[in-house]
Backbone as CSV, one residue per row, in Angstrom:
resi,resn,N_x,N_y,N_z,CA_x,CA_y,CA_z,C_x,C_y,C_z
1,UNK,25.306,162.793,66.513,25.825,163.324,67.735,24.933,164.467,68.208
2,UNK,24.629,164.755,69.460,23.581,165.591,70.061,24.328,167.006,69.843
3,UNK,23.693,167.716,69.661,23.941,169.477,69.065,24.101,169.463,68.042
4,UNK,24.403,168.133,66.617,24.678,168.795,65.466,23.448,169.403,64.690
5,UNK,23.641,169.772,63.801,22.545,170.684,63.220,22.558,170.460,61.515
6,UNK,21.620,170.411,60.890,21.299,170.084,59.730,20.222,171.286,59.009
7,UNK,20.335,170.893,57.736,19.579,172.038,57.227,18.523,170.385,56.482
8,UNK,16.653,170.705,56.550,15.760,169.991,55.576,15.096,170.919,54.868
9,UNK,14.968,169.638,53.987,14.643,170.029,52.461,12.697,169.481,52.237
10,UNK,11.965,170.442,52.414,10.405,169.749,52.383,9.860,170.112,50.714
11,UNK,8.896,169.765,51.413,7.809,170.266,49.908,6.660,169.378,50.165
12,UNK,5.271,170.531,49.337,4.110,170.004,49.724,3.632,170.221,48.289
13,UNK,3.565,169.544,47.362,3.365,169.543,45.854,4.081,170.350,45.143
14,UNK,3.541,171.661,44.590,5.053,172.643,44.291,5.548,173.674,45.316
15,UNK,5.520,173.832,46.328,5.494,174.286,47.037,6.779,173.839,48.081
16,UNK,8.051,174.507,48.261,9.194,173.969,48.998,9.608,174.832,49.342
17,UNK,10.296,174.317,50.698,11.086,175.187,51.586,12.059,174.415,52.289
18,UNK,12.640,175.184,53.322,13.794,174.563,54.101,13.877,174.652,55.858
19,UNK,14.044,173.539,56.557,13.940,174.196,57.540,15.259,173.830,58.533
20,UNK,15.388,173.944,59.450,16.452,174.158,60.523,16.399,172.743,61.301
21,UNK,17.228,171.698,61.601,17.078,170.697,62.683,18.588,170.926,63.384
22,UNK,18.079,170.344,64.702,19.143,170.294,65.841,19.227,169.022,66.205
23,UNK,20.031,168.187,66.651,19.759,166.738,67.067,19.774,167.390,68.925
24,UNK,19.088,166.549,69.222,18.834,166.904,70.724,18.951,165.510,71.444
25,UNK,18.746,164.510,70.912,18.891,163.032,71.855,19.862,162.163,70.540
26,UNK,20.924,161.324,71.149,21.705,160.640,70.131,21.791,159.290,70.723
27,UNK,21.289,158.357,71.435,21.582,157.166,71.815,21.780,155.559,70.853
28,UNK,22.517,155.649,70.475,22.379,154.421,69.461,21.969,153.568,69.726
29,UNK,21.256,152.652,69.365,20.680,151.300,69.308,18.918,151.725,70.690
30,UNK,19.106,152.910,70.986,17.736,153.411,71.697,16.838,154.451,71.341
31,UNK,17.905,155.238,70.962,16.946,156.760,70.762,17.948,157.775,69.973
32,UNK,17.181,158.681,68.959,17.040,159.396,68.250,16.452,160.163,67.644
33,UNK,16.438,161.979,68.385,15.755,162.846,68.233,16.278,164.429,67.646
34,UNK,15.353,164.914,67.133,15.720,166.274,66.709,14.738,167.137,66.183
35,UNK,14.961,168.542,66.802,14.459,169.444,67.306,14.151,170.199,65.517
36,UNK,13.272,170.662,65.247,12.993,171.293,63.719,12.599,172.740,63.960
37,UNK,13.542,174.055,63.321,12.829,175.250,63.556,12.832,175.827,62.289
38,UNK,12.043,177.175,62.259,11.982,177.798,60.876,12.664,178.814,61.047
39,UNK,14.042,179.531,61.213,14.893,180.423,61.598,14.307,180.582,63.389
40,UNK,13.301,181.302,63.822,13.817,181.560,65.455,12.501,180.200,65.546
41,UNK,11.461,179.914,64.898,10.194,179.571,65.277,10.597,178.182,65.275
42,UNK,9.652,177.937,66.646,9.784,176.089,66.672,8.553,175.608,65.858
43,UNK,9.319,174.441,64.969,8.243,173.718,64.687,7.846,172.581,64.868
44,UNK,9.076,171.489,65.036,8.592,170.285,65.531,9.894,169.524,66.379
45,UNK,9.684,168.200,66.577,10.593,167.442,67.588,10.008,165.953,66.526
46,UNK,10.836,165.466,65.987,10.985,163.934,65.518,11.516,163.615,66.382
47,UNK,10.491,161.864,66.740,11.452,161.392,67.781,11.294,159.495,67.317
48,UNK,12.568,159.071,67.281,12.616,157.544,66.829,13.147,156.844,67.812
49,UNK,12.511,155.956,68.940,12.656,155.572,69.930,12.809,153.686,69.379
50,UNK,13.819,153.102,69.966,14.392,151.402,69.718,14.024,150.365,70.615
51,UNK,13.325,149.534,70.455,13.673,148.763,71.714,13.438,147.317,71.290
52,UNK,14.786,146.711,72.106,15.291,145.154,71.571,14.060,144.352,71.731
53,UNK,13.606,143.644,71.143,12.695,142.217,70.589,13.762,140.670,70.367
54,UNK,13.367,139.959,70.792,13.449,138.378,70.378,14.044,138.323,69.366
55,UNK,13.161,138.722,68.126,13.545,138.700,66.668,14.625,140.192,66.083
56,UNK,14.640,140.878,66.907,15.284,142.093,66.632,14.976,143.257,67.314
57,UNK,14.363,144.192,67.032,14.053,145.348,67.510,13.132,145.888,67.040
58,UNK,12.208,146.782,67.812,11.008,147.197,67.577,11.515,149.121,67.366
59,UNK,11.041,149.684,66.458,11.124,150.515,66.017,9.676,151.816,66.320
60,UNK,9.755,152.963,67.173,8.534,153.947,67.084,8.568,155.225,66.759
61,UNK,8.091,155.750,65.624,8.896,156.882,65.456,7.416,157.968,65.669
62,UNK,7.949,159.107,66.213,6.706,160.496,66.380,6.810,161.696,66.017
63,UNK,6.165,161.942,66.061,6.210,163.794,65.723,5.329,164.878,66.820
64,UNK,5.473,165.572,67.333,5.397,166.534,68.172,5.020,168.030,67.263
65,UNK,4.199,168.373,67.060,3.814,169.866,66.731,4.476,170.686,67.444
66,UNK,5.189,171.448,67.110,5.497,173.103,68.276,5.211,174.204,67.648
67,UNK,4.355,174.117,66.378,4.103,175.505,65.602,3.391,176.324,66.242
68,UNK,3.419,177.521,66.662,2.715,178.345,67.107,1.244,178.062,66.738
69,UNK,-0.081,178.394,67.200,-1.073,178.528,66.931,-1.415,179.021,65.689
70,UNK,-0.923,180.491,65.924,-1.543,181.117,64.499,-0.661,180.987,63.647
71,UNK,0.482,180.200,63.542,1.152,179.765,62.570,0.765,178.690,61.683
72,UNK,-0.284,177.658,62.727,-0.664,176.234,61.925,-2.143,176.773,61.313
73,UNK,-2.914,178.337,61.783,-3.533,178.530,61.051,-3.587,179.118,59.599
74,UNK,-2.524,179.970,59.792,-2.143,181.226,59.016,-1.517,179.841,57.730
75,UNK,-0.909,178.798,57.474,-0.562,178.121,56.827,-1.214,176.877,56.293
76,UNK,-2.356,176.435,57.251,-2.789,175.585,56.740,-3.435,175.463,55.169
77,UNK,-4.072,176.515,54.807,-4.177,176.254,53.466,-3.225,176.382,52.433
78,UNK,-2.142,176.662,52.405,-1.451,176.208,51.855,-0.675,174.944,51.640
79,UNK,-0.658,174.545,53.246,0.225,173.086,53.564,-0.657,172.309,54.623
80,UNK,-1.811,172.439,54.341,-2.788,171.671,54.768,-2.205,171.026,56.535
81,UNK,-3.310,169.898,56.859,-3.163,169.830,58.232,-1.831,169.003,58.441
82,UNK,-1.074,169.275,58.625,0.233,168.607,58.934,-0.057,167.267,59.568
83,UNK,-0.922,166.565,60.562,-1.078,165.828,61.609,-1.042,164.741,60.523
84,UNK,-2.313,164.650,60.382,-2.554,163.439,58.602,-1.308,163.101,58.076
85,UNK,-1.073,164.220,57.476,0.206,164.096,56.320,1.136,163.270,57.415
86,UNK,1.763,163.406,58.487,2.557,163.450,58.667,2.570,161.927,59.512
87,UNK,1.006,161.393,59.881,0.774,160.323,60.473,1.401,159.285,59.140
88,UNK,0.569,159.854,58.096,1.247,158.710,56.659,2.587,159.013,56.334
89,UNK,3.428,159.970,56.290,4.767,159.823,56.455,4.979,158.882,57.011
90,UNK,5.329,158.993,58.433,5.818,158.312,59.562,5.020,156.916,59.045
91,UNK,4.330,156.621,58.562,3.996,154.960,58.466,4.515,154.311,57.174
92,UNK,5.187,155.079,55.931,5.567,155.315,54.863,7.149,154.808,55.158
93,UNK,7.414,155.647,56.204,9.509,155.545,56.666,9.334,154.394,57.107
94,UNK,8.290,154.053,58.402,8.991,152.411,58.798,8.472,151.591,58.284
95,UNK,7.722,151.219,57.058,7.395,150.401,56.493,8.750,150.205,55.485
96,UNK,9.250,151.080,54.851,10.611,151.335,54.138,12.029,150.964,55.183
97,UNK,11.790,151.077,56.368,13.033,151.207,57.307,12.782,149.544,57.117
98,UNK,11.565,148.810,57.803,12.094,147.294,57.867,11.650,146.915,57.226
99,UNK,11.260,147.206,55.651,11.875,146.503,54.524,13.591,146.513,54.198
100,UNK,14.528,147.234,54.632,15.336,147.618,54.153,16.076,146.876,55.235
101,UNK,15.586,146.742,56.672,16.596,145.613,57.505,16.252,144.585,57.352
102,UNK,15.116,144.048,56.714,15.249,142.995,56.373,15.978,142.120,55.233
103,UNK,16.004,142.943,54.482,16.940,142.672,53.578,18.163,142.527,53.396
104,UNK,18.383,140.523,52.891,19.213,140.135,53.082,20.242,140.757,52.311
105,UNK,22.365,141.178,52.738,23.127,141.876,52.443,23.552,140.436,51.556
106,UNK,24.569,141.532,50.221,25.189,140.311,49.595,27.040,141.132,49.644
107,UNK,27.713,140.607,50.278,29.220,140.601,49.917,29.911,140.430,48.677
């Protein structure tokens, strides 16, 4: 539902923290988004956008940077370039997402 709010759980080898999400778009079966901050600081916008296919539905999911400048500098060596990492995430989830709808349910 749009405004709820969640707390995530990251980590970049030993290295973990937590950050702030807001859901900002809730459309089922179209769209699903939410807003990521680090107490006041924005950091990102996930966004998983649906759209019906023949065989089912086509699935696109993104990520949006909003880290301040000298925030993605001041951190990068510790948590390296986010963009990379985060391109293989995102190809990691929907390779896992439609394995997982594809898979036939047993009653």
């Amino acid at each position: 539902m749009r405004g709820t709010r969640f707390v995530g759980h990251n980590r970049v080898g030993m290295v973990r923290w937590f950050t702030f999400g807001k859901v900002v778009a809730a459309d089922p079966g179209h769209r699903f988004s939410f807003d990521i901050t680090f107490g006041p600081i924005p950091i990102s916008r996930w966004d998983y956008r649906f759209t019906d296919t023949e065989s089912g539905c086509h699935l696109t999911e993104s990520w949006t940077d909003h880290r301040p400048r000298v925030l993605k500098l001041l951190f990068r060596p510790i948590f390296g370039n986010r963009t990379p990492r985060n391109a293989d995430g995102i190809h990691t989830t929907l390779l896992r997402l439609k394995s997982t709808a594809e898979t036939p349910t047993t009653n």
